[in-house]
C-alpha positions in Angstrom: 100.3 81.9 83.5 97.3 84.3 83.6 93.8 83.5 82.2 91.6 85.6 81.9 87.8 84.4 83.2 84.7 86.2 81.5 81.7 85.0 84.2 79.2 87.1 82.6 76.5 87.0 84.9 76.6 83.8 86.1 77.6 84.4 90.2 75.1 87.1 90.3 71.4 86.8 92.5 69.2 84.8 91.1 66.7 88.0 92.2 68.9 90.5 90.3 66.7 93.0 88.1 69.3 93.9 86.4 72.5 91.2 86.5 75.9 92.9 85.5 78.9 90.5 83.9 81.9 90.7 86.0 85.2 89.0 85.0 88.2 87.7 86.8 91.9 85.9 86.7 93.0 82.9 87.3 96.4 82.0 88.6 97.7 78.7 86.8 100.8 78.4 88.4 99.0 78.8 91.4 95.5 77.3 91.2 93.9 80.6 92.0 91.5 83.4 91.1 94.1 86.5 91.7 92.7 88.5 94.2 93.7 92.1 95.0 92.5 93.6 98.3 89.5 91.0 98.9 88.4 91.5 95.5 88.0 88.7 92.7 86.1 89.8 90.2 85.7 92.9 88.3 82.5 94.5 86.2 84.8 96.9 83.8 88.5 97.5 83.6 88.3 100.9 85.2 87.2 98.8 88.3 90.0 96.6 88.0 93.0 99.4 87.0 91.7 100.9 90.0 92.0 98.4 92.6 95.6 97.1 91.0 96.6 100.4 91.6 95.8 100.6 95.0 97.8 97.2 95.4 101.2 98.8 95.8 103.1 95.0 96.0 101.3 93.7 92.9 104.6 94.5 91.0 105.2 91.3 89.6 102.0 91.1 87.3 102.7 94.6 84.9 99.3 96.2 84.2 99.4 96.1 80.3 99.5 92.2 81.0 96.0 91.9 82.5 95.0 94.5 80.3 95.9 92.5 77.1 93.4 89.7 78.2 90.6 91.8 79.4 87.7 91.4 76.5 86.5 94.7 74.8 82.7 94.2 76.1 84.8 95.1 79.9 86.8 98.0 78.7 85.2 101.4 79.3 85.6 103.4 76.6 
């Protein structure tokens, strides 16, 4: 199963001007944050759709998936 994580700003620099909430997803099956070329965590779900679809093997998690779980304040528009 798939959660979805909202971390808001909580990993960012303590020295951060201007702190941006990222989010991420955890693997329960698994025990893991899903990561997809390096990357765990994502600000928006542009930055996200981009880097699943750059992940040509990621076939067994369909997009619309992740996108169901992904919280309004991360969509773009």
């Amino acid at each position: 199963m798939i959660r979805f994580i909202d971390l808001g700003t909580q990993i960012c620099h303590p020295d951060d001007d201007d702190p941006i909430p990222e989010f991420a997803f955890y693997d329960t099956v698994t025990d893991r944050f899903l990561e997809i070329e390096g990357t765990q965590t994502w600000a928006s779900w542009n930055d996200f759709e981009d880097d699943y679809d750059e992940y040509v093997n990621y076939k067994f998690y369909p997009l619309e998936r992740f996108k169901s779980l992904v919280h309004d304040k991360y969509k773009d528009g």
